[in-house]
N, C-alpha and C positions, 0 to 999 in steps of 0.2 A: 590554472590547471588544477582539474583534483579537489577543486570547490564544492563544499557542502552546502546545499542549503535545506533547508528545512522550514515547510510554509505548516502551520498548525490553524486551522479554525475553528476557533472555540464557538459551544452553545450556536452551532449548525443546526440546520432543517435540511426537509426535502429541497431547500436550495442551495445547500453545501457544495454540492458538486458543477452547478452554476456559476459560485463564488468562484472555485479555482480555477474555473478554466475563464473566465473574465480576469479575474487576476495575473493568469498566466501571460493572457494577449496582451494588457495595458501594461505589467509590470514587470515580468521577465526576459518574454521573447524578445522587444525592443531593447534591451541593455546585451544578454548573451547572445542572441541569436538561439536560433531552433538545434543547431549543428552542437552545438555545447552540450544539451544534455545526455549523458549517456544513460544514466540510472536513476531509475526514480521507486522510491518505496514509500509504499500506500497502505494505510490503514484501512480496515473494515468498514467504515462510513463512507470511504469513498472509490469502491471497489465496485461497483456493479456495469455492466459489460459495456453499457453505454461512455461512460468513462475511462476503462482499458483503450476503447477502440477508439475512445478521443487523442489517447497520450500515443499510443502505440502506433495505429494505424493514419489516421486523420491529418496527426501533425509532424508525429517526430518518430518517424518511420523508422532511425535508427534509435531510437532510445526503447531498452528492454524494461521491465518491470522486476517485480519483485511486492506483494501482496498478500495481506491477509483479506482472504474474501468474505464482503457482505455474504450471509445464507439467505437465496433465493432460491428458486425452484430451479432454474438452470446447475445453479452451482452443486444442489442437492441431487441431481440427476447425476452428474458426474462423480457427485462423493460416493454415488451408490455403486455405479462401476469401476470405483478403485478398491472398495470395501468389498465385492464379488469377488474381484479378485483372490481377496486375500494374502496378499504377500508383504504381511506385517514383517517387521524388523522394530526388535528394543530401542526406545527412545527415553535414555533415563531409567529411572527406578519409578516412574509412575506413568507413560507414556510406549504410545505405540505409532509407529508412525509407517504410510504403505502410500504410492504415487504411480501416475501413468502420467500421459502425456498426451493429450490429444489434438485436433486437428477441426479446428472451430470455422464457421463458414463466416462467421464475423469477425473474425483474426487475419491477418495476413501471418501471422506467427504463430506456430503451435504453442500450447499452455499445456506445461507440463502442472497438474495441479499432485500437492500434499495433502493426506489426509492426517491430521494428529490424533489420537484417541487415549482418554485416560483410561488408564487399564482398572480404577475405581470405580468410578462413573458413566464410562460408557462416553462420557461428552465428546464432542469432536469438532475441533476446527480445524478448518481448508483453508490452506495457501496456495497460492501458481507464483508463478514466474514465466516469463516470456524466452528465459535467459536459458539457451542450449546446452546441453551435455551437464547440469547440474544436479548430484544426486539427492535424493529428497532430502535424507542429514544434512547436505550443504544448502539448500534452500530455506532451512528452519537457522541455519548459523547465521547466513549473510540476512535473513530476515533482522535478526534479534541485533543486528549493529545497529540498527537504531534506535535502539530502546538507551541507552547512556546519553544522547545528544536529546532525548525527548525529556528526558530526567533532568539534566541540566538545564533544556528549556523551563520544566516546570519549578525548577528552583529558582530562576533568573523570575518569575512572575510571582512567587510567594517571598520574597525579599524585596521586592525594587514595587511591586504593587502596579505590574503594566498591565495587568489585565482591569484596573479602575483608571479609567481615564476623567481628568478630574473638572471637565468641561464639554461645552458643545460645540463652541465656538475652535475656527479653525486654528487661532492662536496657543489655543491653551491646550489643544489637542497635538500640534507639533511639538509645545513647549515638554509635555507627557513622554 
């Protein structure tokens, strides 16, 4: 119960998002089962709708999201009608952050999307969630829990040196 995991793929392509979900069928689902996962948070590489609608809708119908979204024209279509809006609230001493919620025909779940916006720069990144009744401040909080297990990932790969595997052969690859 209450098991983290966390799958990281380094030095990805256009076929990152291939990777995990092949990984997911050979390597996850057969060990927990589909019914296990509840939550799942996704980085900007592998956030585009095709994807959501794999984890969300396709396979694991009860499992919510939580995501920083790739910027594509869809996602840019919706940043623009939460920015219409306008109903910024402070986020921090250099951010601003404003969110709706809407009702995608390729969702079975509504996406409530985040807009962040540096009150400097103008920049902006978009997040959603799948996950009901969360306010946009809470969806940039439960976001950011993963940023410490992602840290400690990259520490565990810059000490122990697991991102050089020191062979090709299957032997020295398990031994790695």
């Amino acid at each position: 119960t209450d098991v983290l995991v966390n799958i990281a793929f380094c030095n990805g392509s256009s076929r990152a998002t291939s990777l995990v979900r092949e990984f997911c069928e050979k390597n996850i689902y057969p060990i927990l089962g589909r019914d296990a996962i509840r939550e799942i948070y996704m980085d900007s590489e592998y956030t585009s709708f095709p994807m959501i609608n794999y984890f969300v809708v396709d396979r694991l119908s009860n499992t919510d999201v939580i995501m920083c979204l790739k910027r594509n024209k869809k996602v840019d279509q919706l940043a623009r009608e939460v920015i219409a809006e306008g109903q910024w609230e402070s986020y921090g001493e250099d951010y601003e952050i404003a969110g709706k919620s809407f009702t995608l025909s390729s969702l079975a779940k509504s996406l409530h999307l985040v807009v962040k916006r540096s009150k400097k720069t103008g920049e902006l990144r978009c997040f959603g969630t799948t996950f009901q009744g969360l306010g946009n401040r809470e969806v940039l909080e439960r976001y950011r829990l993963r940023w410490p297990l992602e840290n400690g990932l990259k520490d565990l790969i810059h000490s122990y040196f697991i991102d050089h595997i020191l062979g090709k052969d299957p032997e020295k690859i398990e031994t790695n």
